[in-house]
C-alpha positions in Angstrom: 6.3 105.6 -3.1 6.8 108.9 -1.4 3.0 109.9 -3.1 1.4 106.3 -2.0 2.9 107.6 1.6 1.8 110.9 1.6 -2.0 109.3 0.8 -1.8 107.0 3.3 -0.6 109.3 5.6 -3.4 111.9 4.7 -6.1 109.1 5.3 -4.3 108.2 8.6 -4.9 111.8 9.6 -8.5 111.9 8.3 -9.4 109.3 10.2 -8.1 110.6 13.2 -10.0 113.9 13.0 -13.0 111.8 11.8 -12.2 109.9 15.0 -12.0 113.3 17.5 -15.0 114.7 15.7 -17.4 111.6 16.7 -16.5 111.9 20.2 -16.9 115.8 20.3 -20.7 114.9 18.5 -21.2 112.5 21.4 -19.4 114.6 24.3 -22.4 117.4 25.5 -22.0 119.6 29.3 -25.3 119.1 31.3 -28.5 117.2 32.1 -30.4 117.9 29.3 -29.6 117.5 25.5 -31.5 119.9 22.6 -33.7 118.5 19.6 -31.4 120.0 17.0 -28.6 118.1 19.3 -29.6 114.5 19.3 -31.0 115.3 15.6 -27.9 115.5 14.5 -25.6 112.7 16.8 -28.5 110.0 16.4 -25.5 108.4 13.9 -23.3 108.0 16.6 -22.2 104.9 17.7 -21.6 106.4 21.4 -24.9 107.9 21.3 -28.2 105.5 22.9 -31.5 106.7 22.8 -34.1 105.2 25.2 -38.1 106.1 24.8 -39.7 106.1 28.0 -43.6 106.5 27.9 -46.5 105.5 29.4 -49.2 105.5 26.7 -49.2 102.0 25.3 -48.2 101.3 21.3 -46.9 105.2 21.3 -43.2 103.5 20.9 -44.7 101.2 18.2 -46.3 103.6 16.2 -42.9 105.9 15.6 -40.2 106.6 17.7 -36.9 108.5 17.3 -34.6 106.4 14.9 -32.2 104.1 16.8 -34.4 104.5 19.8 -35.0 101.9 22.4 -38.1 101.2 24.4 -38.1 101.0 27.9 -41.8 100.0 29.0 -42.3 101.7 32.7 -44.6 99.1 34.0 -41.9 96.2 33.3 -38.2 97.6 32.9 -38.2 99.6 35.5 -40.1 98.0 38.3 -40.5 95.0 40.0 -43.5 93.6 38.8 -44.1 91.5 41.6 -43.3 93.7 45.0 -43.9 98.2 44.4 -40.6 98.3 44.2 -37.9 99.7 41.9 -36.2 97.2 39.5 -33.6 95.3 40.4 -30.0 95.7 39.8 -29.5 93.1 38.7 -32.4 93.0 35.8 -31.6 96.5 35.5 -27.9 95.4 34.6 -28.8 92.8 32.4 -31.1 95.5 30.3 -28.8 97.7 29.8 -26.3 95.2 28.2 -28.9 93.9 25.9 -29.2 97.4 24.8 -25.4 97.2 24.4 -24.5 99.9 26.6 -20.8 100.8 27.1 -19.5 102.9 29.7 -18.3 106.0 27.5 -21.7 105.5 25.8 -23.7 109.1 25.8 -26.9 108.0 27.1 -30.5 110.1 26.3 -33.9 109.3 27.3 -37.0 111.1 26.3 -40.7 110.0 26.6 -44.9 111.6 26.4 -46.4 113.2 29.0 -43.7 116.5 29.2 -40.8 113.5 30.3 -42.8 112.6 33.4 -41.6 109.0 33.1 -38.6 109.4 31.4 -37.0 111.7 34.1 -38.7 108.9 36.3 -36.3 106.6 34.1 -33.5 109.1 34.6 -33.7 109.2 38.3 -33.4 105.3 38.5 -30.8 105.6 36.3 -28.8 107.6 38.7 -29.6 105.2 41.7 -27.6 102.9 40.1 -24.5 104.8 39.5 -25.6 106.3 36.0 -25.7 110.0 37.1 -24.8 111.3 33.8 -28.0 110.5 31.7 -29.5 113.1 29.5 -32.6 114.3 29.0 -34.2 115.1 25.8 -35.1 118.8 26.6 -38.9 118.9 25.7 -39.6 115.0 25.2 -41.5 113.6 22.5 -44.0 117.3 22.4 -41.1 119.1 21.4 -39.9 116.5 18.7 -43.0 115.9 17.0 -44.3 119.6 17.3 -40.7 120.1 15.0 -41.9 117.7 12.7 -38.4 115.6 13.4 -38.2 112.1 12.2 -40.2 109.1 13.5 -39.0 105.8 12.9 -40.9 102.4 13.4 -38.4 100.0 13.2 -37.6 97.9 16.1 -33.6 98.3 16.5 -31.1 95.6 17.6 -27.5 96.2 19.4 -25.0 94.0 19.9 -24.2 92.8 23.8 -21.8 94.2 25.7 -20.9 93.1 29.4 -21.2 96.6 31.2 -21.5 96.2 35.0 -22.8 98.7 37.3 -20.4 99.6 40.0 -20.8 100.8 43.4 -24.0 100.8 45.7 -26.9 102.5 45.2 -27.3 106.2 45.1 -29.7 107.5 48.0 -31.8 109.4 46.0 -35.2 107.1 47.0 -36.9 108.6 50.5 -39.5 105.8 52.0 -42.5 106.4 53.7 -40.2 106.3 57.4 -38.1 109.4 56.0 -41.1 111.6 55.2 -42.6 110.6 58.7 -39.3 111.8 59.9 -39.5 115.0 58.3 -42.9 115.9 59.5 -42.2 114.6 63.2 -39.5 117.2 63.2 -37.0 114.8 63.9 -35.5 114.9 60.3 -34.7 118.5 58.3 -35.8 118.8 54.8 -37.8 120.4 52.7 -40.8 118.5 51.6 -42.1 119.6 47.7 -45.5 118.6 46.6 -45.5 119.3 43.3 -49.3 118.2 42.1 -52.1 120.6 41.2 -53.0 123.1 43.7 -56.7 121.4 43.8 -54.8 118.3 44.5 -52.6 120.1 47.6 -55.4 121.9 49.0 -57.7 118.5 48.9 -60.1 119.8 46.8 -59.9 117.0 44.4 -58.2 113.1 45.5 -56.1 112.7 42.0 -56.5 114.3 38.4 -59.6 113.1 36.4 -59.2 109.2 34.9 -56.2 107.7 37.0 -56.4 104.4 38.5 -53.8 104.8 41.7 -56.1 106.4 44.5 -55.5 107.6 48.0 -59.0 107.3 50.4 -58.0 110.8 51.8 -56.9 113.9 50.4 -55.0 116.7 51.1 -51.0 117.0 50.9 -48.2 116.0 53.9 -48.4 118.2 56.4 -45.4 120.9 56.1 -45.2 120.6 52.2 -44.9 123.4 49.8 -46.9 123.0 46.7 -44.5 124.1 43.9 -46.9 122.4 41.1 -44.4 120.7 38.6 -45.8 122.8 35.0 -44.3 126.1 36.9 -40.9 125.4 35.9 -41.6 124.3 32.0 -42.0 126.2 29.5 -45.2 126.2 26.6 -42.9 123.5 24.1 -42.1 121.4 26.9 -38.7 122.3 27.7 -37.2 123.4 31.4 -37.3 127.1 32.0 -33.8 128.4 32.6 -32.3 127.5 36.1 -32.1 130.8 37.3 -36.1 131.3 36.6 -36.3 128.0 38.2 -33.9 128.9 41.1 -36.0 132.0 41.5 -39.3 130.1 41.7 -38.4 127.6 44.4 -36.6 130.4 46.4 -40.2 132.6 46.5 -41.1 129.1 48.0 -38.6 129.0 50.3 -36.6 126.0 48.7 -33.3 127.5 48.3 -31.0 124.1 48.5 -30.0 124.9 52.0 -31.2 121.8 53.3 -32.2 118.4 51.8 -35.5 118.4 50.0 -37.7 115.2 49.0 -40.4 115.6 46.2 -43.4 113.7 45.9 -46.8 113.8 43.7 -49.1 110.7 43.6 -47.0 108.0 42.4 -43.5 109.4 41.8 -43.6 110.3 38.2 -44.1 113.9 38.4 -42.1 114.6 41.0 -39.5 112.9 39.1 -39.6 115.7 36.7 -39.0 117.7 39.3 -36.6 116.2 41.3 -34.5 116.2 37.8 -34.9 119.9 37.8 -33.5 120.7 41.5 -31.4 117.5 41.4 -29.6 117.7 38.3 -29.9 121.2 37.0 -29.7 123.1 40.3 -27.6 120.4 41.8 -29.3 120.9 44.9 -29.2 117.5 47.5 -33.2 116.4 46.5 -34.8 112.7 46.9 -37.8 111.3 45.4 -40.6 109.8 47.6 -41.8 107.3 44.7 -44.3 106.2 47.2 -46.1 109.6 47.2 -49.7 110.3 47.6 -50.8 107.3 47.2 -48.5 105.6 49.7 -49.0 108.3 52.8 -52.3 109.2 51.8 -53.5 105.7 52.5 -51.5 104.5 55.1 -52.8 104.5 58.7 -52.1 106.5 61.9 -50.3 109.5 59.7 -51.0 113.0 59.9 -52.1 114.8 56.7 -53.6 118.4 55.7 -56.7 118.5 54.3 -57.8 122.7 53.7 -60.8 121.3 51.9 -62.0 119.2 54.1 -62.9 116.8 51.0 -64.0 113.2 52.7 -63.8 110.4 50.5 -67.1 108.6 50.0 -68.7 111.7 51.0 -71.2 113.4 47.9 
C-alpha cells in the first residue's frame, strides 16, 4: 500500500510539473516569437498558429503544422463596405478556431509579415493586444527548411467573447487632414519606397489599387518600411530601430500615424513603433490610395509625375 501510494503520489507530482512546464512552453515576454520558439511549442494545446498571406493557394500548398488560415481579402475585411471586419464576425472566427483567453496566439504570413502584422494590428483593435508575431514570417521558416504541413486542421469551439470597445489604433482620412491642417499633432510616417514618396512612380510595379496622383502627404517623413528589417526577415533590434526613426525625427514624443498605399506595409511598421517601441502610433489603412484620390486635399508631389501624362 505504502509503495502503490508513493507511485501515485510520484505520478501526481509528474503531472504537475508536466502541467507547469506546458504553460512555461506557451508563456513567451514580447511581440514577436522566434522560429526555434514556435518550432518547439507547436504541440501545445495553448499555443494557435494563424497564417496570414496574400498570395493565393500559398496556405494550401504547406503551411506550419496546426496552422490556421486567415484569408485577408475575407476574414478580415468587410467584403461589402472598405472597411475592417466586424466584431462581431471577427468574434465568431476566432471561436471556430477555438480560441481561449489564456490561449498564446501567433500569426505569421509571405511578403516579410506585411499582412500578418496587418492581422496583428486588427487583432489589437479588438482588445487582443497580446498577439505574436512570428519573427521573420514564412522567409525565415522555409529559408530554415522547418516543417510544412498541408493538412487542413480542425479545433473544437469555444465561446470566447471579446470584451471592451475598440482600441483607437485606426486614423481615417479626417485625422490625417487634421494633422496636416495643423490643427492636430502627430507625426505622419510614410513608409513606401522613396520613388513612391518623392512621386516618381504612383505604386510598385503590378498592383491593382491605384491613386490618380502621386507624391506622399504633405508633412510626412518617408522612413521606408525594409530599413528596420533585417536580410532573413526578422526586425532589427529596437534600439537600431529607435535609432533610425530618431535620425527622422520620430522619437515617440507625440502620436504618430503610418500609412503606405493600402495599410499593409505600414502595418509592419506600425507593429514595430507600436508594439516593440511601445510608442502611441495608428495606422491610416486608408493610405495612399484613399488621400491620393480624394478631392480638394493637399499633397507633395517633388517629381512633378502627372498621371496620364507620357
Amino acid at each position: 500500500m505504502i509503495n502503490t501510494a508513493r507511485r501515485l503520489a510520484a505520478f501526481a507530482g509528474a503531472a504537475i510539473v508536466a502541467t507547469l512546464m506546458s504553460t512555461a512552453a506557451s508563456a513567451v515576454d514580447g511581440p514577436l516569437v522566434t522560429a526555434d520558439w514556435l518550432s518547439e511549442n507547436l504541440s501545445d494545446p495553448n499555443v494557435r498558429v494563424f497564417e496570414v498571406s496574400v498570395d493565393p493557394g500559398l496556405y494550401e500548398r504547406g503551411h506550419i503544422p496546426g496552422a490556421l488560415n486567415l484569408n485577408w481579402h475575407t476574414d478580415l475585411v468587410d467584403t461589402v463596405r472598405r472597411d475592417l471586419v466586424s466584431r462581431e464576425n471577427f468574434e465568431a472566427l476566432l471561436q471556430k478556431a477555438g480560441i481561449d483567453s489564456d490561449d498564446t496566439i501567433v500569426l505569421y504570413g509571405d511578403n516579410n509579415n506585411w499582412f500578418a502584422a496587418w492581422g496583428a494590428w486588427v487583432f489589437d483593435i479588438y482588445g487582443l493586444s497580446d498577439v505574436k508575431l512570428l519573427d521573420g514570417g514564412r522567409k525565415l521558416w522555409e529559408a530554415r527548411g522547418l516543417p510544412l504541413d498541408t493538412a487542413q486542421p480542425e479545433y473544437a469551439a469555444t465561446d470566447f467573447a471579446l470584451s471592451g470597445e475598440p482600441r483607437p489604433l485606426r486614423a481615417r482620412l479626417s485625422d490625417v487632414l487634421s494633422v496636416v491642417d495643423g490643427v492636430t499633432k502627430a507625426s505622419l510616417v510614410d513608409i513606401r519606397s522613396a520613388k513612391e514618396y518623392n512621386g516618381e512612380i504612383f505604386a510598385p510595379e503590378g498592383v491593382q489599387e491605384l491613386s490618380i496622383r502621386a507624391g506622399h502627404i504633405p508633412g510626412a517623413v518617408n522612413v521606408p518600411w525594409g530599413t528596420i528589417v533585417n536580410e532573413d526577415g526578422t526586425f532589427k533590434s529596437a534600439d537600431e530601430i529607435r535609432a533610425i526613426y530618431a535620425e527622422k525625427g520620430i522619437d515617440g514624443s507625440q502620436p504618430i500615424i503610418t500609412y503606405c498605399r493600402i495599410g499593409e506595409r505600414s502595418s509592419h511598421t506600425w507593429f514595430a513603433l507600436s508594439r516593440i517601441l511601445g510608442y502611441e502610433v495608428k495606422n491610416y489603412d486608408g493610405s495612399w490610395t484613399e488621400y491620393g484620390n480624394s478631392v480638394g486635399v493637399p499633397i507633395d508631389n517633388p517629381s512633378g509625375t502627372v498621371w496620364g501624362k507620357t
